[in-house]
N, C-alpha and C positions, 0 to 999 in steps of 0.2 A: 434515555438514561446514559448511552454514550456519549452524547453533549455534556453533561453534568460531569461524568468518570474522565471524562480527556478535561475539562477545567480545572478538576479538581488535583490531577496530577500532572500538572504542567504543560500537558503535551501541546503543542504548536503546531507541529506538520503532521499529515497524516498522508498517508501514500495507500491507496488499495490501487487495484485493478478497474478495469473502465468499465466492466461490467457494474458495477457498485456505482456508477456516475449519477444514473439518475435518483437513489436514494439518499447521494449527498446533499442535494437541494436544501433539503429541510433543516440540512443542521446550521447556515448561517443564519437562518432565522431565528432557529429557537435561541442559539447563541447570542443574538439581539436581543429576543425577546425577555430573555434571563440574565442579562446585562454581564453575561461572560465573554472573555477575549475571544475574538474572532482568529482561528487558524489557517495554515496555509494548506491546499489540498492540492494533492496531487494522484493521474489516475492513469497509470502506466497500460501499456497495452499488456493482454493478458498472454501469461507464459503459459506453454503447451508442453506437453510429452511428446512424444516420437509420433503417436496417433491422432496427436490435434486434441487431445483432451486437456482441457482448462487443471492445471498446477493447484491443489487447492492442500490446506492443511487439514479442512474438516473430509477429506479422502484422505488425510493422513501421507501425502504426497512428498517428495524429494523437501526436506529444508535447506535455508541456507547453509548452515551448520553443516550438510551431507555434500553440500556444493563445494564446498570452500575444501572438506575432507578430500574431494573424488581430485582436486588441484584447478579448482577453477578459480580463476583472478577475480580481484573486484571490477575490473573492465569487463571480463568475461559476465560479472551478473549485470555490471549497469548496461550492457549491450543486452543481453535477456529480454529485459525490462522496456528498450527504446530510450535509453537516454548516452550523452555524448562519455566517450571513454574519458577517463581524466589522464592530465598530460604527464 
């Protein structure tokens, strides 16, 4: 059904965590299969707490929104994540 819900509202890129890698698999197929636009996916390595516990929102975990409040940059989260600061 999230194949159909990202078709149906636009969405293109989708960014989870690499734990989520391997159940991406299925959605360029079904996206074929149901002759919906194919997206870009992207699958960041996964952000920890101080304990090495996976950052998650269904643990109701730190938001960007709390990140951005506490004064962290957008450099500060795209380094979080593993990807290159912007210039």
């Amino acid at each position: 059904s999230v194949v159909v819900d990202d078709a149906v509202q636009g969405v293109t890129h989708i960014v989870r965590g690499r734990d989520l890698f391997w159940a991406t698999a299925a959605h360029p197929l079904l996206q074929e299969l149901r002759d919906l636009p194919p997206q870009v996916y992207h699958h960041h390595r996964l952000i920890t707490d101080a304990d090495g516990k996976k950052l998650s929102k269904s643990d109701r975990s730190t938001a960007l929104h709390d990140l951005r409040q506490a004064g962290a940059t957008p450099n500060d989260i795209r380094e979080k994540v593993g990807l290159a600061p912007i210039p």
